[in-house]
C-alpha positions as CSV (number, residue, x, y, z in Angstrom):
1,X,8.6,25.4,-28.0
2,X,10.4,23.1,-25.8
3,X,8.2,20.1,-26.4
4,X,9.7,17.8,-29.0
5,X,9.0,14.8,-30.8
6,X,7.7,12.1,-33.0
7,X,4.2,10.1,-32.7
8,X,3.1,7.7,-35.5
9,X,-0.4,6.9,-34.4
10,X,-3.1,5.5,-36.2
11,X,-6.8,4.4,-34.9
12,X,-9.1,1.9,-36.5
13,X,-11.7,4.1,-35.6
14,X,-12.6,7.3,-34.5
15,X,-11.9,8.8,-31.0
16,X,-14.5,9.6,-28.9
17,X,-14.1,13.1,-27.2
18,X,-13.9,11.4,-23.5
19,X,-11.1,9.6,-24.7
20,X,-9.0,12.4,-26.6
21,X,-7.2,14.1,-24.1
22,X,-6.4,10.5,-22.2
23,X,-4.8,9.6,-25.9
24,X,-3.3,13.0,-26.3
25,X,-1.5,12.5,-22.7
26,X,-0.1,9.0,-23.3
27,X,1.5,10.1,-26.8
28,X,3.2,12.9,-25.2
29,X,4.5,10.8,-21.8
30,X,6.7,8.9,-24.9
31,X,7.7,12.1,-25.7
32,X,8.7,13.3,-21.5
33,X,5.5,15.9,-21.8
34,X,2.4,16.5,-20.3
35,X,-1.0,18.5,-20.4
36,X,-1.0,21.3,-17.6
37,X,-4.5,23.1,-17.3
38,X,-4.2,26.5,-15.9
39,X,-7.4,28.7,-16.0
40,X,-8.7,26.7,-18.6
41,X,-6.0,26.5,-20.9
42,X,-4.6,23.7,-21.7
43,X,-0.7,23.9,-21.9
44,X,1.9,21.3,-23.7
45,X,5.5,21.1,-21.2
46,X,8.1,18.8,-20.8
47,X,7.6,17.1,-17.3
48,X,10.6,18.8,-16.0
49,X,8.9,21.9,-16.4
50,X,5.7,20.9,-15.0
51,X,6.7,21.5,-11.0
52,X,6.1,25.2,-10.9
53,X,2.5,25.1,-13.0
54,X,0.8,22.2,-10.6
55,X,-0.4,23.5,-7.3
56,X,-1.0,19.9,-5.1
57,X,-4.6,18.9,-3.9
58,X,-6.1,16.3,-2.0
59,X,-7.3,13.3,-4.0
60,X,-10.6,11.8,-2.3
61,X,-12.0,8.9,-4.4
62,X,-15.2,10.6,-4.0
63,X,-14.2,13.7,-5.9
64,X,-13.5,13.5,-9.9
65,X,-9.6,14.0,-10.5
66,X,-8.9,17.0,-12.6
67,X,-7.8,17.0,-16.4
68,X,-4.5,17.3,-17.6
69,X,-1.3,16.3,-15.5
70,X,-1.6,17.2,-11.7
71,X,-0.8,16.5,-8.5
72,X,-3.0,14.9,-5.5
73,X,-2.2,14.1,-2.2
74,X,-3.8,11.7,-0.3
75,X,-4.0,10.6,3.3
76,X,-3.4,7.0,4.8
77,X,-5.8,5.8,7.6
78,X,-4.0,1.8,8.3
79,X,-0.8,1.6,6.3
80,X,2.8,3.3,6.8
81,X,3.5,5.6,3.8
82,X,6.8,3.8,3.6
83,X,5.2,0.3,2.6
84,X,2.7,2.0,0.4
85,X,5.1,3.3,-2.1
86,X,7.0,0.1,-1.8
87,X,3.3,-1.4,-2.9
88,X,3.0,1.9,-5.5
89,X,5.7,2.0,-7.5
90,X,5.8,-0.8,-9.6
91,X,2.2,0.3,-11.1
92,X,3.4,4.3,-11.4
93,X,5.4,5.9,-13.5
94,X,9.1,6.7,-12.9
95,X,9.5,9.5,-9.8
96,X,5.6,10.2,-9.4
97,X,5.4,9.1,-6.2
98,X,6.7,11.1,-3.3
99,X,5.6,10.0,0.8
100,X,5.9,12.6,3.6
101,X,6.3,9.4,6.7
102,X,5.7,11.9,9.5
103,X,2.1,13.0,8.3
104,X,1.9,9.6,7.0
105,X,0.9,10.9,3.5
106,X,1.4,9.8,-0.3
107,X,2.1,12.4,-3.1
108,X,1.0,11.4,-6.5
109,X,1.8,12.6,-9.5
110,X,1.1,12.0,-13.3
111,X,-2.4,11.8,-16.0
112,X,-5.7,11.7,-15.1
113,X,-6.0,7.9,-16.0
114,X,-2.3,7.3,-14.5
115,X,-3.5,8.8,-10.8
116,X,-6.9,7.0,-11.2
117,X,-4.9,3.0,-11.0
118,X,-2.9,5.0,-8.3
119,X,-5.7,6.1,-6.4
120,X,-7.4,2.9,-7.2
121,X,-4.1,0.8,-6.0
122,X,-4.2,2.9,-2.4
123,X,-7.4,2.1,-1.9
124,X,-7.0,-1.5,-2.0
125,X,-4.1,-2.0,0.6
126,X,-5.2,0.8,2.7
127,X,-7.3,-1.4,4.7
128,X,-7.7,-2.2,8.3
129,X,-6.1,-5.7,7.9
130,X,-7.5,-6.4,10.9
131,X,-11.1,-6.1,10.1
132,X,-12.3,-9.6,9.9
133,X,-9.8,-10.8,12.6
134,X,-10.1,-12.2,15.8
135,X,-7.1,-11.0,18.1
136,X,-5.9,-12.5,21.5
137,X,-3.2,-10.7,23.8
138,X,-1.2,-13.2,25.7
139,X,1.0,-11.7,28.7
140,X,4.2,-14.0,29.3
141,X,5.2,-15.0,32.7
142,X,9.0,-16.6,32.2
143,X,9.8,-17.4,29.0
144,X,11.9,-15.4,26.5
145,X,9.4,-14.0,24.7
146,X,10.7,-14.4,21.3
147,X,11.8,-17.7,21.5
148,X,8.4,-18.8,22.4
149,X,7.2,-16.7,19.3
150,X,9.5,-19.2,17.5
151,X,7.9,-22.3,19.2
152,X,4.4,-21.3,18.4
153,X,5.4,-20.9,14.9
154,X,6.3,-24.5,15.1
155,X,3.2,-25.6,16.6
156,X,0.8,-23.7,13.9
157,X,2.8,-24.3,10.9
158,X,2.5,-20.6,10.4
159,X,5.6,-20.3,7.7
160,X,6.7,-22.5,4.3
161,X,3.7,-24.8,3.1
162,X,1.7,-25.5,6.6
163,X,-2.0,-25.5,5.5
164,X,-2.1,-22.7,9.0
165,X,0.3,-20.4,7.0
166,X,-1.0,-16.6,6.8
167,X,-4.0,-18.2,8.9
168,X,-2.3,-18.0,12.2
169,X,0.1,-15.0,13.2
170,X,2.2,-14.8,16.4
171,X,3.8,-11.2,16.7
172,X,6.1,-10.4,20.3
173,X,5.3,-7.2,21.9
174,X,8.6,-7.4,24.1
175,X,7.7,-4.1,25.7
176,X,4.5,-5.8,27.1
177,X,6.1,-8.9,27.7
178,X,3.1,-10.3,26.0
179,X,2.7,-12.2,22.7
180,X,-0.1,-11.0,20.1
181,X,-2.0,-13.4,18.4
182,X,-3.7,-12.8,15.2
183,X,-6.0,-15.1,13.7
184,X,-9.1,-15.3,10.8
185,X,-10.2,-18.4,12.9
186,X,-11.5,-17.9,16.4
187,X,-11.1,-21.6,17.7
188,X,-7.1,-20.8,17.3
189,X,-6.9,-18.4,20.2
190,X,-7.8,-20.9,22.2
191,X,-5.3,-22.8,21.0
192,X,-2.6,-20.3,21.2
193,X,-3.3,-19.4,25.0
194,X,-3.4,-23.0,25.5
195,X,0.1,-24.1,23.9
196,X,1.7,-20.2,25.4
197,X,0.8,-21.0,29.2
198,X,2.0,-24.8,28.2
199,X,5.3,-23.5,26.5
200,X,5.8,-20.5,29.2
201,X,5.2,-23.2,32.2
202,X,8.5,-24.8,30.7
203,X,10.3,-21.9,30.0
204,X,9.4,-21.6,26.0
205,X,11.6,-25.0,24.8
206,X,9.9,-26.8,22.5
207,X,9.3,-30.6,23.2
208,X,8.3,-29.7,26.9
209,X,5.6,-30.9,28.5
210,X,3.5,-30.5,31.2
């Protein structure tokens, strides 16, 4: 009784049965409701009301998602739940996506078709981004280790329209006193360890030499 609305919809042709609840959910999201399948009945609410008639479960990409509006929760293995829903929300629907940072989980919410792009969308950035990467830990003797950072920056182009951007990446692990060097090219950590013993003989100023 609390569902309201208007639909003018017309098809061209008919509607298969897969695709009649999927059509049936996107009319009523214009409308603020949603499908809720409890028991196997299907029930009509406005999303407001939908909180107390969804128990969560995890959402594997293995597993089919379940009919009807629910809720899935799904673990991240190599990205911060923070940055996911940064990369989540402009694909999801308005406050469907919830994170918990300590457990390092996303909350989903919405359609079946609606938490199939989600689903979809988390499995593409959660990725070990450095899979494919060769990795070289440089420990710094006397320079600051941030200002040489800056002057290996300088040396591989690595911001604006260097050919080296995103190729080479120089990240300070102060705690270490170290720099971290991240490259898809092998040949370049050579090239950084070179250039860091050059620029921490010096004192990290660019334009030294040795």
């Amino acid at each position: 009784p609390s569902v309201t609305g208007t639909v003018t919809f017309r098809t061209v042709r008919p509607i298969s049965m897969r695709d009649l609840l999927p059509t049936l959910e996107m009319l009523l999201r214009q409308n603020n409701a949603a499908v809720v399948v409890e028991e196997g009945i299907y029930k009509i609410l406005p999303i407001s009301q939908v909180r107390g008639s969804v128990s969560p479960q995890l959402g594997v990409s293995s597993q089919p998602l379940p009919a009807g509006f629910s809720v899935i929760v799904v673990p991240l293995r190599f990205v911060g739940a923070r940055e996911m829903q940064k990369l989540l929300e402009p694909f999801a629907p308005e406050n469907t996506v919830r994170i918990d940072p300590v457990r390092n989980l996303v909350v989903m919410a919405g359609t079946q078709r609606e938490l199939r792009h989600l689903l979809d969308t988390v499995e593409l950035f959660d990725v070990d981004w450095l899979a494919g990467y060769s990795v070289g830990l440089f420990p710094i003797k006397s320079a600051d280790v941030k200002t040489l950072v800056q002057d290996l920056d300088r040396v591989f182009g690595a911001g604006g329209d260097s050919p080296l951007a995103g190729i080479v990446r120089v990240i300070p692990i102060e705690r270490m006193n170290a720099i971290l060097v991240v490259t898809t090219q092998p040949k370049y950590l050579e090239m950084a360890r070179v250039w860091a013993d050059r620029l921490d003989q010096v004192g990290g100023t660019s334009g030294g030499s040795r």
